[in-house]
N, CA and C atoms as a LAMMPS dump frame, in Angstrom:
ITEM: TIMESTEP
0
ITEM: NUMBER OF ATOMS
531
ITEM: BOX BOUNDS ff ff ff
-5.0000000000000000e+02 5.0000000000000000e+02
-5.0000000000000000e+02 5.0000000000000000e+02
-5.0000000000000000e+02 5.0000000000000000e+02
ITEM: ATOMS id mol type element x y z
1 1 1 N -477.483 340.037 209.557
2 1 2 C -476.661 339.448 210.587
3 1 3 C -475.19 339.616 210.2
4 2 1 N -474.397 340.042 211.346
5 2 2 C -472.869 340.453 210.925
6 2 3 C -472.047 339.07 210.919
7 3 1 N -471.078 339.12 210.754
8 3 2 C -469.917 338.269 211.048
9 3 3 C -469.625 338.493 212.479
10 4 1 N -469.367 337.084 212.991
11 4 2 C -468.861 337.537 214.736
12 4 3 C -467.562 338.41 214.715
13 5 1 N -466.574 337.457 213.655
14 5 2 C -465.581 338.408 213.734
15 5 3 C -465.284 340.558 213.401
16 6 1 N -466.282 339.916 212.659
17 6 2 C -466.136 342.207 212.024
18 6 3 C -467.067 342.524 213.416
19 7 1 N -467.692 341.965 213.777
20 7 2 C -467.57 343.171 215.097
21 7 3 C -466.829 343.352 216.402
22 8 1 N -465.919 342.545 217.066
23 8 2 C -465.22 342.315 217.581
24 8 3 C -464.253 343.633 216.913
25 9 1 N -463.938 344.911 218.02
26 9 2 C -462.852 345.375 217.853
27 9 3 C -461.254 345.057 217.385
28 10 1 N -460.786 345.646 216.736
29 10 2 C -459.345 345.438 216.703
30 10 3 C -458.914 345.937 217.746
31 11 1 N -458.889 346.028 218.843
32 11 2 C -458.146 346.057 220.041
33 11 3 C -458.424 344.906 221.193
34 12 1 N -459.685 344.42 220.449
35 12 2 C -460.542 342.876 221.162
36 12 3 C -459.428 342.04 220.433
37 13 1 N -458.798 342.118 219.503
38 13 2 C -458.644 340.962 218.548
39 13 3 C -457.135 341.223 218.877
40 14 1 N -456.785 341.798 219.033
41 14 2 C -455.076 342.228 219.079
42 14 3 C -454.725 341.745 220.86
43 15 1 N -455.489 341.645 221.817
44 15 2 C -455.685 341.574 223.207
45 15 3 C -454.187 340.599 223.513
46 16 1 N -454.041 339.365 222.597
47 16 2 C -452.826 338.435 223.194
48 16 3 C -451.931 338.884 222.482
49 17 1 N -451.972 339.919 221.757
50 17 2 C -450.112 340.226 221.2
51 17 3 C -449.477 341.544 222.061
52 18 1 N -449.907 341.752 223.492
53 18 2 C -449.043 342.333 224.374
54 18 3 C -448.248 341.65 225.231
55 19 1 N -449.199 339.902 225.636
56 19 2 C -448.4 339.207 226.434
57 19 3 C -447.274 338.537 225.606
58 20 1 N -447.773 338.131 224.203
59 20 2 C -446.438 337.186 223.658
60 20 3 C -445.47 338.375 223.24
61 21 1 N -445.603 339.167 222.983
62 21 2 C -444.43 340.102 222.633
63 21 3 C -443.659 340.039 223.991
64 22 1 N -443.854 340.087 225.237
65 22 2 C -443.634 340.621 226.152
66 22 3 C -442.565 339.452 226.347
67 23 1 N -443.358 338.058 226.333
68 23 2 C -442.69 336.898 226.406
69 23 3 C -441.603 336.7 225.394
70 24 1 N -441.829 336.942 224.256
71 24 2 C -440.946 336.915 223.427
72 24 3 C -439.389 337.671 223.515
73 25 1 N -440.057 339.205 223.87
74 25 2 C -438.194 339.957 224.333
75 25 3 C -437.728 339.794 225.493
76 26 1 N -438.445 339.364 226.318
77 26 2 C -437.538 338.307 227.52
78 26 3 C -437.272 336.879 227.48
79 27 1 N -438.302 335.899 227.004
80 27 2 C -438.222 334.761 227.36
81 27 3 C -437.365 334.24 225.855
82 28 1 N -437.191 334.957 224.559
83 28 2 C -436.003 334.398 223.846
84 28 3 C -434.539 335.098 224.058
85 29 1 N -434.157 336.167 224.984
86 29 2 C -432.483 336.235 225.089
87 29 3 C -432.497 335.598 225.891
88 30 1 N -433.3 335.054 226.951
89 30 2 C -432.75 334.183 227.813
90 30 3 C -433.136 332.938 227.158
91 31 1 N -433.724 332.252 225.973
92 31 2 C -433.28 331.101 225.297
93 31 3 C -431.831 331.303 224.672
94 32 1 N -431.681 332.252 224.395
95 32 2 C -430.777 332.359 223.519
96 32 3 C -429.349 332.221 224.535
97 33 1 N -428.886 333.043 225.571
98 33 2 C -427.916 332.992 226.255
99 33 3 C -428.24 331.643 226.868
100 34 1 N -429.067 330.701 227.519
101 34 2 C -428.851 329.715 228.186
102 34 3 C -428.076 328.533 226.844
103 35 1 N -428.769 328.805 225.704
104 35 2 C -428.216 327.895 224.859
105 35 3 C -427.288 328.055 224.378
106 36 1 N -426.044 328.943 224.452
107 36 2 C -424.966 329.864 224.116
108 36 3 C -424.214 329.026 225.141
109 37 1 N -424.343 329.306 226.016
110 37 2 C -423.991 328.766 227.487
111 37 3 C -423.296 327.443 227.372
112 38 1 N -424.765 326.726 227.141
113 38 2 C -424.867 324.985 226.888
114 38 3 C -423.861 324.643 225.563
115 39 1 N -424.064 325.318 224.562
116 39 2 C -422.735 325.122 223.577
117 39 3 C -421.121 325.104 224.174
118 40 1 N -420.989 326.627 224.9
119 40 2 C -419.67 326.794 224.995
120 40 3 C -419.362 325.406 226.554
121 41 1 N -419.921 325.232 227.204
122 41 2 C -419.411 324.57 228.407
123 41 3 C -419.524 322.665 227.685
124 42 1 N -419.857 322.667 226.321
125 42 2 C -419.855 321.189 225.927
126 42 3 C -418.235 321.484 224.832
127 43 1 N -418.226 322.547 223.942
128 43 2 C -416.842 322.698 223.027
129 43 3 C -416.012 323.901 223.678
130 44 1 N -416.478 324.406 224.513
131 44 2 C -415.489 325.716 224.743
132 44 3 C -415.68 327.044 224.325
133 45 1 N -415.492 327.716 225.01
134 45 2 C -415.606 329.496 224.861
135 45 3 C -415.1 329.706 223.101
136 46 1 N -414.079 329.431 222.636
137 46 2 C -413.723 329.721 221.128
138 46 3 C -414.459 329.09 220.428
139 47 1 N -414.34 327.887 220.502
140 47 2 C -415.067 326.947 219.48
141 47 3 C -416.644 327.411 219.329
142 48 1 N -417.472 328.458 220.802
143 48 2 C -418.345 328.176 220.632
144 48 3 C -418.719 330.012 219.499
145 49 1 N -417.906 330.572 219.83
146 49 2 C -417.644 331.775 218.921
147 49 3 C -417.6 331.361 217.47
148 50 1 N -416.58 330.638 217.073
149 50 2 C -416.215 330.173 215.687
150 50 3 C -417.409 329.62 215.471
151 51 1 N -418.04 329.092 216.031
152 51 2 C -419.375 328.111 215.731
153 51 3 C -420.437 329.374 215.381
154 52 1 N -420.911 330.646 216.266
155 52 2 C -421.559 331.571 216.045
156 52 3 C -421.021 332.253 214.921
157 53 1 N -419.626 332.309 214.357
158 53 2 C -419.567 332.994 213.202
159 53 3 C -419.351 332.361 212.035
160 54 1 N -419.424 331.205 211.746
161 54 2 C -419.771 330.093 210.919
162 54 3 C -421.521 330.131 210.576
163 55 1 N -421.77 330.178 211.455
164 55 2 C -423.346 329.96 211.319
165 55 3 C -424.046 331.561 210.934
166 56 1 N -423.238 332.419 210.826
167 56 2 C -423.84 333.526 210.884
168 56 3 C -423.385 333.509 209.39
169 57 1 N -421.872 332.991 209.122
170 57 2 C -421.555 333.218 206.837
171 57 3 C -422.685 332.287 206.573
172 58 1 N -422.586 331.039 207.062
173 58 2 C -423.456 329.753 206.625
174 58 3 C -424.775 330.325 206.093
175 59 1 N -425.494 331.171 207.463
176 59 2 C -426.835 332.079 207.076
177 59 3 C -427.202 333.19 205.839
178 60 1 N -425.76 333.879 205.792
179 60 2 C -425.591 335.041 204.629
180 60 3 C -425.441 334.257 203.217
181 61 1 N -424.759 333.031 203.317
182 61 2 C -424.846 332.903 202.028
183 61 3 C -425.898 331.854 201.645
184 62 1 N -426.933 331.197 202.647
185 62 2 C -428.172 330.9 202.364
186 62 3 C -429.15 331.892 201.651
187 63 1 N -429.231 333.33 202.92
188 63 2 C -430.282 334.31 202.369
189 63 3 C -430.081 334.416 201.186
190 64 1 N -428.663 334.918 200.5
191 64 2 C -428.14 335.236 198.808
192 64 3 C -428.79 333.917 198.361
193 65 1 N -428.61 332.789 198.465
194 65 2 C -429.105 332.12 197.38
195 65 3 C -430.364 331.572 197.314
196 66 1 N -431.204 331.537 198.433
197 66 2 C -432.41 331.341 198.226
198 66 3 C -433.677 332.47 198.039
199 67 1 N -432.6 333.687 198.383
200 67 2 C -432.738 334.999 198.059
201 67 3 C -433.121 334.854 196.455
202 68 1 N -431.937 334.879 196.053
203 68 2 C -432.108 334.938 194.623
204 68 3 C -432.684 334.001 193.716
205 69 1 N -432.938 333.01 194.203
206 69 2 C -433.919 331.937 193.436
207 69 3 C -435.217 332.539 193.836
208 70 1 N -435.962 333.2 195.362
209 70 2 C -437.303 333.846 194.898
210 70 3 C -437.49 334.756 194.214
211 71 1 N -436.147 335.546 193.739
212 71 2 C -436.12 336.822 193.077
213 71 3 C -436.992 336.375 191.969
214 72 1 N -435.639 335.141 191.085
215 72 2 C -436.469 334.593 189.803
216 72 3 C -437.554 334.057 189.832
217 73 1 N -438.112 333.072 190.403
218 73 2 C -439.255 332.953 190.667
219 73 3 C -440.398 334.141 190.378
220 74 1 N -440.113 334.598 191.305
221 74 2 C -441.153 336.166 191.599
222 74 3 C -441.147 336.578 190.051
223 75 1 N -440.224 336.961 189.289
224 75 2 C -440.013 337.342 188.141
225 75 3 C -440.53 336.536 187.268
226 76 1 N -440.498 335.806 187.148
227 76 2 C -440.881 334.558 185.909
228 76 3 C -442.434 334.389 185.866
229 77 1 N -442.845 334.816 187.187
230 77 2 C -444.075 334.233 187.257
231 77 3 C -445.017 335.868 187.271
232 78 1 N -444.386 337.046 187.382
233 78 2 C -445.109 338.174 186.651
234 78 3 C -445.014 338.283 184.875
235 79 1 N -443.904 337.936 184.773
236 79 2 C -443.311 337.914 183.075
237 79 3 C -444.361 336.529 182.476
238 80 1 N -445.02 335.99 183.038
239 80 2 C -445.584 334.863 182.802
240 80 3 C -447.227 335.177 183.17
241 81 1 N -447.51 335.887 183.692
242 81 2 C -449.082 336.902 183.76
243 81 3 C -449.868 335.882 184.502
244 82 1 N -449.004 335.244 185.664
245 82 2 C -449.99 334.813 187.083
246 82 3 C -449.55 335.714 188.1
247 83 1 N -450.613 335.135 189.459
248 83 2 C -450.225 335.806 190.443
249 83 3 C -449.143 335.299 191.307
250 84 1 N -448.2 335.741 191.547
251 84 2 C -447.365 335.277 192.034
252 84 3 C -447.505 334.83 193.599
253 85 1 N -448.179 334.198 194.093
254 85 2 C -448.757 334.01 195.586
255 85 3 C -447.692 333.288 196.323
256 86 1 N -447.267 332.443 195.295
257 86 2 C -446.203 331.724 196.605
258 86 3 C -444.809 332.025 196.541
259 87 1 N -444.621 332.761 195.229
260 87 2 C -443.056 333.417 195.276
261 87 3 C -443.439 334.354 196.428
262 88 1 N -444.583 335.089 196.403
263 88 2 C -444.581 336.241 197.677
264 88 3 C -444.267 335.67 199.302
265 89 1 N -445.083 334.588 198.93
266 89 2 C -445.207 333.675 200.392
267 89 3 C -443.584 333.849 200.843
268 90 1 N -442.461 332.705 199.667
269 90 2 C -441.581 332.461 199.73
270 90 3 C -440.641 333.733 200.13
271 91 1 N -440.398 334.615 199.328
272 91 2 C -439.881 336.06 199.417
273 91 3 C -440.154 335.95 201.126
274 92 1 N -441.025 336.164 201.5
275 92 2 C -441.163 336.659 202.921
276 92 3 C -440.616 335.853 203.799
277 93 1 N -441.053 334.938 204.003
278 93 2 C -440.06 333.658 204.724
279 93 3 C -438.67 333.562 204.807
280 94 1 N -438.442 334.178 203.656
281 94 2 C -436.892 334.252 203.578
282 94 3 C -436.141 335.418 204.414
283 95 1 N -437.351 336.567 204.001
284 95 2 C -437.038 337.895 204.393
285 95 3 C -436.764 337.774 206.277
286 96 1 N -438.035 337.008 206.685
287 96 2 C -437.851 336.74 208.408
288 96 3 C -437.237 336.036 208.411
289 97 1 N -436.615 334.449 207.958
290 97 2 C -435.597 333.736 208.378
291 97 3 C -434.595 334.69 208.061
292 98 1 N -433.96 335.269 207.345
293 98 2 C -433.033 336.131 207.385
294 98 3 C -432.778 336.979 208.469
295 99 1 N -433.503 337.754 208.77
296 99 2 C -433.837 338.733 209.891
297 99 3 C -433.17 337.61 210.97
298 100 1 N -433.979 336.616 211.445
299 100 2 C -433.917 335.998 212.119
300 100 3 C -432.508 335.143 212.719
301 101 1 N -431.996 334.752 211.119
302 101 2 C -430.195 334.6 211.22
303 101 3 C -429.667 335.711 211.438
304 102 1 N -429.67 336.801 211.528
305 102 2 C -428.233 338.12 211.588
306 102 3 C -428.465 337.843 213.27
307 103 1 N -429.146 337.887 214.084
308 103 2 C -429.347 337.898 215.548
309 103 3 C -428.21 336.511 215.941
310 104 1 N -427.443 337.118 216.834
311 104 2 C -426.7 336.135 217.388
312 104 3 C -427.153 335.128 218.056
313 105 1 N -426.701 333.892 218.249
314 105 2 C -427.626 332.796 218.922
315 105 3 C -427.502 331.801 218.249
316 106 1 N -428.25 330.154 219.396
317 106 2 C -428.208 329.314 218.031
318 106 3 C -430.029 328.926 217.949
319 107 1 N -430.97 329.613 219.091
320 107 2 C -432.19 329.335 218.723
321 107 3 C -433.062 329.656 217.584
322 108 1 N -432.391 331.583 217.41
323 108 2 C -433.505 331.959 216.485
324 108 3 C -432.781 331.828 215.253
325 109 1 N -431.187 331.11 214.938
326 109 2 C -431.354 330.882 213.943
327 109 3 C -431.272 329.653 213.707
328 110 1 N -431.862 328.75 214.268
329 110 2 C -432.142 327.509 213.648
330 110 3 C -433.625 327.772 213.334
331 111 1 N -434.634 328.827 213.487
332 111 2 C -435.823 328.79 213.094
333 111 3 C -435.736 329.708 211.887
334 112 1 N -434.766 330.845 211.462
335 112 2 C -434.588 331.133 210.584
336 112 3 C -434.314 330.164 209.471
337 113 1 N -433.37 329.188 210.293
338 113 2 C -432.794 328.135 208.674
339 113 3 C -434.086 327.595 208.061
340 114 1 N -435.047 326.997 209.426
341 114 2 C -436.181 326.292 208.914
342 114 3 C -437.22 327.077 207.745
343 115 1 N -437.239 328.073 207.868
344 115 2 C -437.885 329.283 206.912
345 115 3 C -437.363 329.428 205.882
346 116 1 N -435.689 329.722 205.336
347 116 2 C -435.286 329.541 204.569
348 116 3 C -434.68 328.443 203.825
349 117 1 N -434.621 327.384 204.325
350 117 2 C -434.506 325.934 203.599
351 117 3 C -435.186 325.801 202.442
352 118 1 N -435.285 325.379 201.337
353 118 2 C -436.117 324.907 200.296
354 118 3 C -437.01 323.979 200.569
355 119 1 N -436.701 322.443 201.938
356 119 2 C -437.306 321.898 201.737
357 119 3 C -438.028 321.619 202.896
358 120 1 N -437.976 322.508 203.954
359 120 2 C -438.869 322.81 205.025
360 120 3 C -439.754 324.513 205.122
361 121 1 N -439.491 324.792 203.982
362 121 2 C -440.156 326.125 203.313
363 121 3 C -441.725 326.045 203.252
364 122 1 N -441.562 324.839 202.576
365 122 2 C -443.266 324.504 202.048
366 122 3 C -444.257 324.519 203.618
367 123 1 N -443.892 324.157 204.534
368 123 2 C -444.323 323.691 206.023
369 123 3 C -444.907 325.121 206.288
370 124 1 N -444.122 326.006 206.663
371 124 2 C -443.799 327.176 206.976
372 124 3 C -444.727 328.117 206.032
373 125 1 N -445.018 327.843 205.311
374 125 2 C -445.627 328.663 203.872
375 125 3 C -447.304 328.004 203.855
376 126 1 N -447.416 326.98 204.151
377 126 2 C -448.819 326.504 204.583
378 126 3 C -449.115 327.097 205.893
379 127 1 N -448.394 327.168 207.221
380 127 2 C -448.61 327.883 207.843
381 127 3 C -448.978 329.102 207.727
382 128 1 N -448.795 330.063 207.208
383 128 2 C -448.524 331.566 207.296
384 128 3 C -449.612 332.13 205.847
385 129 1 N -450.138 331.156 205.137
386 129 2 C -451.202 330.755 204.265
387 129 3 C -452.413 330.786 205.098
388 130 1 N -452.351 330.125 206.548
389 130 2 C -453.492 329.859 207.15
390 130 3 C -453.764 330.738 208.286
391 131 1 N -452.124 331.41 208.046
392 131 2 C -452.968 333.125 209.317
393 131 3 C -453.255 333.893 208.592
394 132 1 N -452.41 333.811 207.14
395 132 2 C -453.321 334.682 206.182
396 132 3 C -454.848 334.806 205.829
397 133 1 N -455.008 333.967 205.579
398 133 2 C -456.941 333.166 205.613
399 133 3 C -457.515 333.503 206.657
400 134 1 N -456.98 333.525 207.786
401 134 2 C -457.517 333.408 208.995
402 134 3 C -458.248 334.911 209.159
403 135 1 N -457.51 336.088 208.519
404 135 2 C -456.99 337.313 208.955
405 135 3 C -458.248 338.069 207.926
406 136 1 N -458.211 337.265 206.918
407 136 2 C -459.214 337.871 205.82
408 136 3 C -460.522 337.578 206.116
409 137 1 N -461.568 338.204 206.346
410 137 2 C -462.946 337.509 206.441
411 137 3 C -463.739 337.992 205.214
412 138 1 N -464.184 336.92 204.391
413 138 2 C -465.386 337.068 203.661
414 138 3 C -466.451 337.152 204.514
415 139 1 N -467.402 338.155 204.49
416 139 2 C -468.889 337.84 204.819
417 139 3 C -469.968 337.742 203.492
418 140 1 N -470.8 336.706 203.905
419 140 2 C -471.32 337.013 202.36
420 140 3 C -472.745 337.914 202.077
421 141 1 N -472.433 338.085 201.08
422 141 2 C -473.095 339.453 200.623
423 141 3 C -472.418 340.785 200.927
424 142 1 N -471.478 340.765 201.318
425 142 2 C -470.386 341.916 201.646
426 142 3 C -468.777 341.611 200.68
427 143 1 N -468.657 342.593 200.18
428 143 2 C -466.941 342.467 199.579
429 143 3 C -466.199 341.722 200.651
430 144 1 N -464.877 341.687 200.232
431 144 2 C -463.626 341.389 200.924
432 144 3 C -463.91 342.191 202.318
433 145 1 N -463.524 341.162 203.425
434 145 2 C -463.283 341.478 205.129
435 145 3 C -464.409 342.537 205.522
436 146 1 N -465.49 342.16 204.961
437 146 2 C -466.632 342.515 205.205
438 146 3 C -467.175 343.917 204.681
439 147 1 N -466.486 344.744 204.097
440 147 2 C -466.719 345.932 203.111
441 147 3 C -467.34 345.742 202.053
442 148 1 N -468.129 346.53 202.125
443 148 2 C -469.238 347.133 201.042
444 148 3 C -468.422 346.776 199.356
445 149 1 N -468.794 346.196 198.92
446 149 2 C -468.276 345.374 197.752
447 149 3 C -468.662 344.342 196.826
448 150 1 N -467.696 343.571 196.248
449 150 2 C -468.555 342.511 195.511
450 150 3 C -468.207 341.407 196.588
451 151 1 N -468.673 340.487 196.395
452 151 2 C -468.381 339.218 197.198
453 151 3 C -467.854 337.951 196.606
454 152 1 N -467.67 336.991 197.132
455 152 2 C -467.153 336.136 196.593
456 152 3 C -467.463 336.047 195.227
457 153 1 N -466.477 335.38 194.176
458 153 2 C -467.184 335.326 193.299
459 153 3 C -466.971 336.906 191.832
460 154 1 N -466.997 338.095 192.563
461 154 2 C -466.822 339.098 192.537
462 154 3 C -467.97 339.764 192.126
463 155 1 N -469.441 339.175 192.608
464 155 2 C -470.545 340.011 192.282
465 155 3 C -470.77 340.467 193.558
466 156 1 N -472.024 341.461 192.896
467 156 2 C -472.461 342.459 194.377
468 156 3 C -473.588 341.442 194.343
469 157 1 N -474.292 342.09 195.74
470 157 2 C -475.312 341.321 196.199
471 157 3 C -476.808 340.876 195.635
472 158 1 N -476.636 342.461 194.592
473 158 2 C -477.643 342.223 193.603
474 158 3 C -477.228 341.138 192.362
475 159 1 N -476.393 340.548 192.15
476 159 2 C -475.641 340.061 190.912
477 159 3 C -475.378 341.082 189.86
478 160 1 N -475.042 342.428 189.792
479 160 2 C -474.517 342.805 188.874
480 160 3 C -473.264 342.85 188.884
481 161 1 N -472.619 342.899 187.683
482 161 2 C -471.045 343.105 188.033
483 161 3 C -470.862 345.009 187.955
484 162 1 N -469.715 345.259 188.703
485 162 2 C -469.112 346.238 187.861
486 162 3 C -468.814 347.166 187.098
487 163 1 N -468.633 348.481 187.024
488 163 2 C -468.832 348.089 186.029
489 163 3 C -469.162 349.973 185.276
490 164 1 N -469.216 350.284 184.015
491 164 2 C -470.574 351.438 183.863
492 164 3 C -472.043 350.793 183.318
493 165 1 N -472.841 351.493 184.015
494 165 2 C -473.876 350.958 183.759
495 165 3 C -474.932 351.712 183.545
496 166 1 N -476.153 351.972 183.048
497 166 2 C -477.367 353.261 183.209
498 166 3 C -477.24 354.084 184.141
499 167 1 N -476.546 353.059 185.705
500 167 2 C -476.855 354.751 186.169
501 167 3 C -476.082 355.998 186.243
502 168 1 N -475.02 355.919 185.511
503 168 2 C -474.01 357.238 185.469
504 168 3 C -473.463 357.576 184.078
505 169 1 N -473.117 358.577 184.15
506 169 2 C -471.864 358.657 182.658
507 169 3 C -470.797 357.963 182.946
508 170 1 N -470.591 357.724 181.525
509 170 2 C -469.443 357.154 181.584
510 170 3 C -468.411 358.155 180.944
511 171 1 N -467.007 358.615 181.814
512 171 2 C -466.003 359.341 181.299
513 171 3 C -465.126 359.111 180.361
514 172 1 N -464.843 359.331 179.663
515 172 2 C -463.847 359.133 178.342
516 172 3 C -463.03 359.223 178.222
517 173 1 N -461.597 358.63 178.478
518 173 2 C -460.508 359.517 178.168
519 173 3 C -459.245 358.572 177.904
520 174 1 N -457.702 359.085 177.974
521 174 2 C -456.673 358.7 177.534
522 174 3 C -455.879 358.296 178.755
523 175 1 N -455.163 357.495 178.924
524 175 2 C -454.217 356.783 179.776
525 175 3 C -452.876 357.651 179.355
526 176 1 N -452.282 358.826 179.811
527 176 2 C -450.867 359.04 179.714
528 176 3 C -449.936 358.609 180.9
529 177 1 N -449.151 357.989 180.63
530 177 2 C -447.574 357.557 180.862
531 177 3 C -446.471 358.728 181.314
């Protein structure tokens, strides 16, 4: 018996990311200009400029520094022989809130800030943890996302590991650099 999901096409499964894209490059410049709008007619046409280019250094010198704290992170924690899962998480979050601040506006970058904040990071990072999960399917008795493999655990279905074993040669040789 399969997984419902591995048989379901990837073009079955992809089906709602033509409408939200669609929604997305229309229905956020027009968030974005109506709320542009709503700024300048409450402080004014300049103020509401100075305000967009304030918020745009404000953003650059966020990315640099929370930039560079996942750098170390990321680093410390290979130099330290784990997996680095949530510096990666983090790294990325930063990478789209970033993205997300250079775009003029004040919608998509107040969802950028939320991504790159330190302390609304974690939110955002459990999220994107759980489309990750979502995205991976174990089946069991099948490797990773349902391929011929070991399975959870990292045995095959027979319980052997890995491996050389009786039934082949085993090749011999040198690792050059």
């Amino acid at each position: 018996m399969t997984h419902p999901q591995a048989r379901r096409s990837p073009a079955g499964r992809r089906r709602w990311l033509r409408p939200v894209l669609v929604a997305a490059f229309v229905l956020v410049p027009l968030a974005e200009i109506w709320a542009i709008l709503q700024v300048g007619q409450l402080i004014g046409p300049w103020w509401t400029i100075v305000l967009l280019v304030l918020d745009s250094m404000l953003g650059a010198w966020l990315i640099r520094r929370e930039g560079g704290r996942a750098w170390r992170a990321l680093r410390e924690a290979l130099q330290g022989g784990r997996m680095p899962a949530r510096e990666l998480a983090d790294g990325a979050l930063i990478l789209i809130g970033g993205t997300l601040m250079l775009s003029p506006g004040f919608v998509l970058d107040l969802a950028g800030l939320l991504l790159i904040l330190p302390f609304t990071r974690p939110v955002a990072r459990r999220l994107l943890t759980s489309v990750v999960e979502r995205r991976l399917v174990v089946v069991p008795g099948a490797g990773l996302g349902g391929f011929p493999g070991p399975g959870p655990g990292g045995a095959f279905r027979d319980g052997r590991r890995p491996g050389p074993g009786a039934e082949g040669p085993v090749v011999r040789g040198d690792v050059v650099d």
